[in-house]
Structures are given as C-alpha cells and as structure tokens.
C-alpha positions as a printed Julia matrix, in Angstrom:
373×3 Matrix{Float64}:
 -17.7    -89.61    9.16
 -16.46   -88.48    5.89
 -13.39   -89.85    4.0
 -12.1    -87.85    1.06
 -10.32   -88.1    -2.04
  -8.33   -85.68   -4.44
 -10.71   -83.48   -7.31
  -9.24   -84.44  -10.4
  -9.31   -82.1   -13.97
  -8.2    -82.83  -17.2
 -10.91   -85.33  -18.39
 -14.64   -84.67  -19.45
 -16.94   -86.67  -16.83
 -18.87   -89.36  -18.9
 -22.12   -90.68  -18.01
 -22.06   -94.23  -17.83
 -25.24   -95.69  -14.92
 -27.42   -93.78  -12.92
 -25.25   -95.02   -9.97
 -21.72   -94.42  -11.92
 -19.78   -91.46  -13.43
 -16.28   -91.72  -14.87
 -13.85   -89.41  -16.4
 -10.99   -87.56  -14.55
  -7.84   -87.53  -15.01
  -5.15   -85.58  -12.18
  -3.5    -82.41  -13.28
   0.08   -83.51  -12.46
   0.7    -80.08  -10.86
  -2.34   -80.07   -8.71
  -1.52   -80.85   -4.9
  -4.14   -83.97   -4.92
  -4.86   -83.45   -1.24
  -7.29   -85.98   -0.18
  -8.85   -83.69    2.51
  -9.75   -81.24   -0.7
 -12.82   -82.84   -1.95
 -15.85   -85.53   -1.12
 -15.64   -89.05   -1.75
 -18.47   -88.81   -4.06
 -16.37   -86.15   -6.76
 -13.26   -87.96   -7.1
 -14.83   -91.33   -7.16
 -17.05   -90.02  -10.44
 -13.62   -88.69  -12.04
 -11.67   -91.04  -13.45
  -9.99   -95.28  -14.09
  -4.04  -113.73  -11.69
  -0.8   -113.41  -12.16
   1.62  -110.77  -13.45
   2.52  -111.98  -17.01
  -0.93  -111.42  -17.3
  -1.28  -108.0   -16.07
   1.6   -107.58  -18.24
  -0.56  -108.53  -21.51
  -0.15  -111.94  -21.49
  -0.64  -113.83  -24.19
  -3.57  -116.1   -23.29
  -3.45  -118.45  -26.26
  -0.33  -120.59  -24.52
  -3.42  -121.78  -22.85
  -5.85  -124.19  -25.61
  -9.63  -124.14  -25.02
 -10.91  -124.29  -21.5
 -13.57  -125.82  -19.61
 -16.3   -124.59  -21.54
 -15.38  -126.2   -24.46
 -14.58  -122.33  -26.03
 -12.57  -122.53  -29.52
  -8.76  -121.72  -29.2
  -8.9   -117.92  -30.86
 -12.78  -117.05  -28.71
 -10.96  -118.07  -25.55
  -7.65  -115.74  -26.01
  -9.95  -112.99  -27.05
 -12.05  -112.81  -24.76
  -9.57  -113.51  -21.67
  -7.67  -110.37  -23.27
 -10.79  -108.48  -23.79
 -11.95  -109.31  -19.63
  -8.22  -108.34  -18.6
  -8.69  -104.93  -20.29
 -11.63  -104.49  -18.89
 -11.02  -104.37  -15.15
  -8.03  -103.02  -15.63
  -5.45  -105.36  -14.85
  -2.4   -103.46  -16.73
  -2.97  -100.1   -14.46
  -3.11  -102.48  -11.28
  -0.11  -103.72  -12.14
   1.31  -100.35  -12.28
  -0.73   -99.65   -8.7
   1.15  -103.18   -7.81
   4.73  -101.57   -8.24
   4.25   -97.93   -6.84
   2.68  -100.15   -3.75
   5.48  -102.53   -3.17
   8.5   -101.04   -4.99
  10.35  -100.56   -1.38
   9.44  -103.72    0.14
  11.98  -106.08    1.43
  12.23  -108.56   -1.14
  11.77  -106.3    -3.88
  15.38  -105.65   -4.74
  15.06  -102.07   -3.83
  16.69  -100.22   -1.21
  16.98   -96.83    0.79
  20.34   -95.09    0.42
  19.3    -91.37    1.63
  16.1    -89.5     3.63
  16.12   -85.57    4.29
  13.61   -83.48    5.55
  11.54   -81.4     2.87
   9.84   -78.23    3.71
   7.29   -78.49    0.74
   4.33   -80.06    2.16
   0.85   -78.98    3.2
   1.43   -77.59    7.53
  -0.43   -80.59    8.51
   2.08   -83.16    6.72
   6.01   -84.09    7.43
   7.4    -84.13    4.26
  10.85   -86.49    3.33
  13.07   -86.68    0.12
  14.03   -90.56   -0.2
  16.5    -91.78   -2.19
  16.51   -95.43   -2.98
  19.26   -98.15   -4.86
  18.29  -100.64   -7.19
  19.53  -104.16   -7.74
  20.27  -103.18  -11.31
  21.87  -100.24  -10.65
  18.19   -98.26  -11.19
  17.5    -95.5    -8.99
  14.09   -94.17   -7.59
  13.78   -90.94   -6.03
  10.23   -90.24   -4.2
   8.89   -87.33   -1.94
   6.42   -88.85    0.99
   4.39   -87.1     2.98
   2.98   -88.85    5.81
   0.19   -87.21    8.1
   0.3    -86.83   12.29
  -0.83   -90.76   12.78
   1.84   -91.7    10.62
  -0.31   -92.7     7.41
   1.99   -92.05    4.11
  -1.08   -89.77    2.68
   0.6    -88.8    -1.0
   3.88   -90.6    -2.88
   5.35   -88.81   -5.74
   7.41   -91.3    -6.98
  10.25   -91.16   -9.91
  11.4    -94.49  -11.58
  15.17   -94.49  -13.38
  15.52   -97.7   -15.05
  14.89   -99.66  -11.98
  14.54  -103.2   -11.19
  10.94  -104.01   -8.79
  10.57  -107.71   -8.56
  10.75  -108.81  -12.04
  10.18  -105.3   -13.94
  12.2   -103.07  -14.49
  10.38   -99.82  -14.11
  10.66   -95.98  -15.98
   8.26   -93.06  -15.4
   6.97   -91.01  -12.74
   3.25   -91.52  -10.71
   1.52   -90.04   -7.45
   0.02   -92.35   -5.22
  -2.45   -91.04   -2.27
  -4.12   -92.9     0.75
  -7.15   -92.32    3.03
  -7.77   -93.82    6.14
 -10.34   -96.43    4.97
 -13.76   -96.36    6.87
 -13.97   -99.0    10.16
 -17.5    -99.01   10.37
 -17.84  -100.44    6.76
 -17.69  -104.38    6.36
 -15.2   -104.24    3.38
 -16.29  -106.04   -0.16
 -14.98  -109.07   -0.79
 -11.83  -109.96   -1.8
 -10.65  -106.33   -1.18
  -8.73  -105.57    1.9
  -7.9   -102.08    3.59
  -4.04  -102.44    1.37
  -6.6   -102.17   -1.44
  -8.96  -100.23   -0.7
  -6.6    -97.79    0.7
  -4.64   -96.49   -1.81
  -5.13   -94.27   -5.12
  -3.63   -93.38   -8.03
  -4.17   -89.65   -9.32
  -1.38   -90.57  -11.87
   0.22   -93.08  -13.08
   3.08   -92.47  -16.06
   5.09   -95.69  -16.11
   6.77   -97.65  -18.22
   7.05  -101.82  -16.89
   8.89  -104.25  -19.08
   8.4   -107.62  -17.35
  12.37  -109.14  -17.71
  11.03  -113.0   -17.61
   9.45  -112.66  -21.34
   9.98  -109.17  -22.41
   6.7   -107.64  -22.52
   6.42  -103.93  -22.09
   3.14  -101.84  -20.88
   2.69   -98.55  -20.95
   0.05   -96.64  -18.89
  -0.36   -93.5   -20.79
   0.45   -90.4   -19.75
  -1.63   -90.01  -16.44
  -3.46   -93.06  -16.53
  -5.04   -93.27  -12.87
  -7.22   -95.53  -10.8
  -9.19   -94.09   -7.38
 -10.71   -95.24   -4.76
 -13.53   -93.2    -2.75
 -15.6    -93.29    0.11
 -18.74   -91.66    1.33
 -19.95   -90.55    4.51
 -23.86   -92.48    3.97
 -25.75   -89.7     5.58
 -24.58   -88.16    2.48
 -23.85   -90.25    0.02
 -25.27   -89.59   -3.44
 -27.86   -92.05   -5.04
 -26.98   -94.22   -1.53
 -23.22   -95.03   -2.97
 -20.63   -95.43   -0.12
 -17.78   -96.64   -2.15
 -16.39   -96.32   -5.55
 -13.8    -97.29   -7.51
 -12.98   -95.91  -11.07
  -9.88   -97.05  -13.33
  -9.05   -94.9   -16.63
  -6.39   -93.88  -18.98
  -6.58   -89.79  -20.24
  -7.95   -89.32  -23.8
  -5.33   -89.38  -26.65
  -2.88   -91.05  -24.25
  -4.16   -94.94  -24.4
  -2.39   -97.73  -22.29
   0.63   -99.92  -25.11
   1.17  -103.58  -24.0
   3.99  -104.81  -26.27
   4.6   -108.55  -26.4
   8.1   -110.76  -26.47
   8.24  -110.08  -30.26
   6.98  -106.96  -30.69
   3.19  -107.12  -31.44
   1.37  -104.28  -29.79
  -1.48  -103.45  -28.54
  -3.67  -100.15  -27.28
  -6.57   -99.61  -25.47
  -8.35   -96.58  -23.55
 -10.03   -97.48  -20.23
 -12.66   -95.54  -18.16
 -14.67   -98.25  -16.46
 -15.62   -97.7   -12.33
 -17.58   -99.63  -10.01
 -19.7    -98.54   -7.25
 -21.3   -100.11   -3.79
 -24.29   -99.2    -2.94
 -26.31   -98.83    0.76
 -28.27  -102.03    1.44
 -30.41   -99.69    3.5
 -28.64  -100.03    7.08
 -24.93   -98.03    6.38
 -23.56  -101.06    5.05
 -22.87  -102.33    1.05
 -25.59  -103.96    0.01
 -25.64  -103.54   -4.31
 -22.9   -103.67   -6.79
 -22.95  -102.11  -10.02
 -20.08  -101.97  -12.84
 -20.01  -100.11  -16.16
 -17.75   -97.9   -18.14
 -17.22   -95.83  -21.31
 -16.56   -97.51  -24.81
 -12.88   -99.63  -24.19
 -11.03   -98.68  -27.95
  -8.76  -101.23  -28.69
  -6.06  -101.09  -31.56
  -2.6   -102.68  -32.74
  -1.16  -106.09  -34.01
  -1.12  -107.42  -30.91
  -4.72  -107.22  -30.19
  -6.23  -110.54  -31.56
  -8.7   -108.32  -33.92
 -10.42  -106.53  -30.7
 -11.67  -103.37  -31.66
 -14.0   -102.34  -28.94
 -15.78  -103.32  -25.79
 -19.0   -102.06  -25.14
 -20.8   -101.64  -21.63
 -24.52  -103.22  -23.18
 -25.77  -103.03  -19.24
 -24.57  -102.49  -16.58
 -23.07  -105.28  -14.26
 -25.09  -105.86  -10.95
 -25.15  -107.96   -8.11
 -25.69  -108.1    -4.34
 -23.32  -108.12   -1.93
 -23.33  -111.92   -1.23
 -23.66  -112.87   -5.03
 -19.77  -114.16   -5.79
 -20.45  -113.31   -9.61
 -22.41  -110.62  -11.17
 -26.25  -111.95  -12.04
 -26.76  -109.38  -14.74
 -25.33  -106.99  -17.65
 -23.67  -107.45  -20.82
 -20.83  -106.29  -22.64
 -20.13  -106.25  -26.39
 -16.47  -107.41  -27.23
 -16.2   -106.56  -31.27
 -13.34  -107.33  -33.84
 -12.45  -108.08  -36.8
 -14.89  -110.76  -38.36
 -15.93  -110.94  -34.95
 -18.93  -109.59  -32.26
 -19.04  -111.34  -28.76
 -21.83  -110.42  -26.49
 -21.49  -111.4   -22.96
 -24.66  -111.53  -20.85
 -24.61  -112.26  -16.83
 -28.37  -112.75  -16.78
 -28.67  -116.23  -17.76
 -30.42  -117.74  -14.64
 -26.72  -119.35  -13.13
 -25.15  -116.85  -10.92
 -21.74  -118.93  -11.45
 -21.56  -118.89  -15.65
 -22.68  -116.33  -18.48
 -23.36  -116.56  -21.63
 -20.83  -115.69  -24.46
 -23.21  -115.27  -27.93
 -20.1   -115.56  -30.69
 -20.99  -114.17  -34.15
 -18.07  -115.49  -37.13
 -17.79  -116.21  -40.23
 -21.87  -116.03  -40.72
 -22.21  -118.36  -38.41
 -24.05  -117.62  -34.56
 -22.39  -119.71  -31.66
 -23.95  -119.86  -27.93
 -21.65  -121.31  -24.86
 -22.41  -121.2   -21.1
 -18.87  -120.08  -19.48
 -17.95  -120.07  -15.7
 -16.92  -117.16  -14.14
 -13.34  -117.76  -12.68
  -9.9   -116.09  -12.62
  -9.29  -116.3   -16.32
 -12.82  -114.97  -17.14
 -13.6   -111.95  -14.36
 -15.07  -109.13  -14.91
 -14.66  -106.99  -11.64
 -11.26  -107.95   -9.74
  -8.85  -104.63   -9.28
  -6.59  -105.79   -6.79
  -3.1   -104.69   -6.97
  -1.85  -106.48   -3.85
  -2.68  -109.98   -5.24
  -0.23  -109.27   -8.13
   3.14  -111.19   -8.19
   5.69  -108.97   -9.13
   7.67  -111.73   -9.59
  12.03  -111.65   -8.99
C-alpha cells in the first residue's frame, strides 16, 4: 500500500544524512493533493506546554538537575525548543483544534463549494469567535469522510488562549494500519500536514507573539516498504522558507528569529516495521534581542537510535553564541543523559544532562500542546 503526500516547490532540497533530505516549501497556489506524489518526495521537501511553544522564557526556571549554570540552562532549553520545532507545532496545534468544543470557536454558516478536485465534497465554513474574531475555512473531505485539505483564514480570532491572524493549509492521509506507530506519536499526529503555515499567535496570558514566516510548513510522509527509498517508511520534516524566518516576541518586546529545516526519518528494521531513527537538519540561524546570544545550531551528526531506545544514543549538535559554543553529544555510553561540552569565557566546562521534557531533542507533537483558555 502506498500513502501519499503533496510535492512541494519553492525551496532548494538540502542534503542533510544519507537517510534525510529537507527543503520544500508549498507554493500557496498549488492544489497540494496528497494523492499527487510519493511519500518519499514530500517527506524530503521541507520543516511541554504552550508558553513554551510560544518562546518561553526558560530562565523563570534556575539551574536544574544537572547542576547546569542559570544562563547554559535557558540557552540551551531555547536552543532544543527551536530545534524540534516547537513554535510551528504550536501553529499545527491551532489549525488542528481551532473548532473544537472548548476552544471558544464556533460554526455560524456551511455552503456547498463547487471548487474541489471530482473525488472531494467541498464546503465554505464560516465560524464565530469568542472575541468577536472570525475564521473562514474551505474543507474538503474525501468519500470515507476524512477532511483531506483545510485552507483556513484567521481574523483576529480567539483559539484557546491565542488569539490567532494569518492564513495556512492543512492536509491529511489516511495513516498506514499495518505500521506499529513510533512512540509517543498517535494517528492525530501522524495524520496531519502542514504545506503552509502563515500565522500570527499572540499567547493573551503573557503577551508573547510568534510568527511562522511566510509558509513555514511541517509534513508528514509515508512509504509503501516494497518501495521505500534507503528502507525509510516514515518521515517527518519541519521548516520555515528562506528569507522568511519564524519571530517569537516576548512580554516586553525582545525578539527573536530563527530559520528551521530539520526532519526525521524511520527506518525498516528489516520485517515492514520501524526499526532505526535518525534526526538531522540544515544550519538553525538564530538572531534578535531576545535570543540569549544564540547564533546558530549546527547538526555535528546525525541523531540515531532504535526503535526501543527512549532517547537518542548518538549525534551531536553545535549550539553557538555570543562568547559562547555548546556541543551536545548523545554518544556518551548512558542512553538516558548527554553530554553538554560548554566553552566561556576561556574556560571549558563538561556536564552529564538527562534527557527529559525540558531538554528533547525529537518531540513534534502538536496534539500534546495546551492551547490554554
């Protein structure tokens, strides 16, 4: 069986593993059908809790249990949150839930729409929001009912605790039933993608603002394995276009930037079923005032594990700043802690950290996000 996703344009594919390709970015005018195009192509293109997905600052929190200085511990925990892409699945979070029952959000009109693809029922819904916000949407849901493509329009609406501006195009594919699913990841993850993503969230509790970028996206893939390329049957890439970097503007108006392309794939263990995991990506720029002095992450190696392994057991990443180089390595011989190398001030500084929620590396999981209310 083979599960498809959408072929994607406007960014230059980027070599990042033997096993991984990122890049892509959705022409906003394309149809994004995901019976177009093989698992493998659009999964090559590319892309806690919500005040962190929202740029949280992470130095309300002092030290940790590794004994990591006040300033290494915010960095990196902001470094780690850019790099698996927690502000675009907060994005993913909204377009996901925006119209669920508790969200504030409700219909007030649906029409039929002639517009779709033959094979599709199209529908123009109108929807209220508790602030007076509209969003308008176009779904188009296939003949067992699955909502296949979204395009979605935000007004100045209110989702859970964000109010929400900007436009985005969310797709689904049925998600393969013979494949054991990774861990955490269930089918409302795995499900979805995001060919675009323009949105504007400002989180009402503290005022932070992020920006996505003009079509920012995040896709998930699947792959039929009698034909799966190097043995991959899933992928999943998250990435922001080039020129158009993701903002994330804090309660008092620090900002920072960054530009994402990092993907992950799952590999055949030899049987059908995922057996490998590897995760890498392109350099992550970072910029503003709001940044804590990042400047760059750096994929060193790739991140790998098996299938069982909770935490990745090697790869590195290089987190540099101002004053400041962090290197990150998995392979330290303890599949539940790494080891963060920090270089300041002249001085070389080694620490064994645990792996956990604050410090993860791979999570991209839009459904555990709170939106809050």
């Amino acid at each position: 069986m083979i599960l498809r996703t959408p072929r994607t344009f406007l960014f230059t594919a980027l070599l990042v593993a033997t096993t991984l390709s990122l890049g892509a970015c959705s022409d906003a005018d394309d149809d994004d059908d995901p019976g177009n195009d093989t698992g493998e192509e659009a999964g090559e293109e590319a892309g806690e809790e919500a005040g962190e997905e929202a740029g949280e600052e992470a130095g309300d929190e002092a030290g940790d249990e590794a004994g990591l200085p006040d300033e290494v511990a915010v960095r990196l925990e902001r470094a780690l949150s850019l790099y698996r892409g927690q502000p675009l699945a907060l994005a993913a979070a909204v377009l996901d839930r925006f119209d669920a029952p508790d969200s504030g959000v409700v219909e007030t009109s649906r029409v039929p729409d002639t517009s779709a693809l033959t094979s599709r029922t199209a529908e123009r819904v109108e929807y209220g929001c508790s602030n007076g916000g509209t969003v308008s949407s176009k779904d188009e849901t296939d003949a067992d009912g699955l909502l296949r493509q979204r395009d979605t329009t935000f007004s100045d609406c209110r989702v859970g605790a964000f109010v929400v501006t900007g436009d985005a195009r969310r797709g689904a594919n049925p998600v393969r039933d013979d494949l054991t699913l990774p861990a955490p990841y269930s089918v409302d993850d795995l499900m979805p993608f995001y060919p675009r993503m323009d949105l504007v969230l400002v989180d009402t509790r503290d005022g932070r603002r992020v920006a996505t970028g003009a079509d920012a996206q995040a896709f998930t893939s699947f792959a039929d394995p009698r034909e799966a390329r190097n043995d991959v049957l899933l992928r999943r890439n998250w990435a922001t276009r080039p020129g158009n970097p993701l903002s994330i503007t804090d309660g008092v108006g620090l900002i920072t930037t960054a530009s994402l392309g990092v993907g992950i794939s799952y590999a055949d263990d030899g049987t059908g079923q995922i057996g490998r995991v590897s995760q890498s990506g392109n350099d992550i720029v970072i910029g503003g005032d709001g940044a804590q002095g990042l400047r760059s992450i750096v994929t060193l190696q790739p991140f790998e594990r098996e299938i069982a392994d909770a935490h990745y057991v090697s790869g590195s990443l290089n987190i540099v700043g101002e004053g400041f180089d962090y290197t990150l390595d998995a392979a330290n011989g303890d599949p539940d802690t790494f080891q963060l190398t920090v270089e300041a001030d002249g001085v070389t500084t080694s620490y064994t950290v645990p792996w956990s929620d604050r410090y993860a590396a791979e999570t991209f999981q839009p459904s555990a996000i709170d939106l809050g209310r």
